[in-house]
C-alpha positions in Angstrom: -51.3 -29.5 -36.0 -50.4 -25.5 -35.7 -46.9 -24.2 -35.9 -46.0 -21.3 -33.3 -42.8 -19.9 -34.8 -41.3 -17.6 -31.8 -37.8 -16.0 -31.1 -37.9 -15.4 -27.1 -40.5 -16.7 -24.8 -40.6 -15.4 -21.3 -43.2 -15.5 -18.3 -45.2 -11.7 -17.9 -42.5 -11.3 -14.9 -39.5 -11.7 -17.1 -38.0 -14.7 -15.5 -38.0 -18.3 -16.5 -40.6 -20.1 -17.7 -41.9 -22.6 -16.1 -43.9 -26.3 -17.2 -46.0 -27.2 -14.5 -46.7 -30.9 -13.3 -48.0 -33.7 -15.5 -47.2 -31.3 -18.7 -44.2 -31.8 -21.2 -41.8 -30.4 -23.5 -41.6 -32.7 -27.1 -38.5 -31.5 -28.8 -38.2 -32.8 -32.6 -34.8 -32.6 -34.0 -32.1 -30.6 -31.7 -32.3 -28.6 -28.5 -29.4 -26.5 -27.3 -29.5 -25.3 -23.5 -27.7 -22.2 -22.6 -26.8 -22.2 -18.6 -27.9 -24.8 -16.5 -30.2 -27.6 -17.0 -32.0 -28.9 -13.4 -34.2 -32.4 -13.9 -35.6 -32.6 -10.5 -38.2 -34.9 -8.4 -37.1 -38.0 -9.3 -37.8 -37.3 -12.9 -35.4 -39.5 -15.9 -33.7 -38.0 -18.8 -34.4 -40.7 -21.5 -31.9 -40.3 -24.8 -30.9 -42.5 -27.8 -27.9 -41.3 -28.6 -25.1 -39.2 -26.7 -24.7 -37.9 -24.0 -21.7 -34.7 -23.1 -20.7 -33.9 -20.0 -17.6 -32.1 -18.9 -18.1 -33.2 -15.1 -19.7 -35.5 -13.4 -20.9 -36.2 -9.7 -21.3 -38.9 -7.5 -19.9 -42.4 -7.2 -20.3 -43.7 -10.1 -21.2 -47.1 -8.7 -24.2 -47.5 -10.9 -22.1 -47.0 -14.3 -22.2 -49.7 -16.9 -20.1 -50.1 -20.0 -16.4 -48.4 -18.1 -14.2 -50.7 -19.5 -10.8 -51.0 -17.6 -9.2 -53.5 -19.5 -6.8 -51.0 -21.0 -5.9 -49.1 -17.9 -2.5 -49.3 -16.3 -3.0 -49.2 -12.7 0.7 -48.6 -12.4 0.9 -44.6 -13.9 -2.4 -43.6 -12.3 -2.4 -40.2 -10.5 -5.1 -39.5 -8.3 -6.2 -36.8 -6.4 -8.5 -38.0 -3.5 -9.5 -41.6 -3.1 -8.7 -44.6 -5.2 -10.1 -47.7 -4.5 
């Protein structure tokens, strides 16, 4: 196996780069993304480990493992809909 040892990568144009179809990105130990990550066409993110988001969108009606054995629906302020 070679070793490519790089600082920057970037297309000829300057802009991103991109991975076409059917190709892949193997990461071995960590990976930091800077900006924005897009996973697009129906494509997964598989992880063993954690996951970190500051937001999240959608329902949530597909979540698994939210516990609300501990929550008192009493003191709950919400902003929006709470059903």
């Amino acid at each position: 196996m070679s070793t490519l040892r790089v600082d920057n990568i970037r297309s000829r144009t300057g802009t991103a780069v991109s991975i076409s179809e059917g190709n892949n990105i193997m990461v071995g130990g960590g990976m930091t993304v800077t900006g924005q990550l897009t996973v697009s066409g129906g494509s997964n993110i598989n992880t063993t480990g954690v996951i970190t988001a500051t937001s999240f969108e959608g329902s949530g009606t597909s979540l698994t493992g939210v516990g609300t054995d501990n929550i008192n629906t009493n003191n709950i302020k919400v902003s929006g809909i709470s059903t």
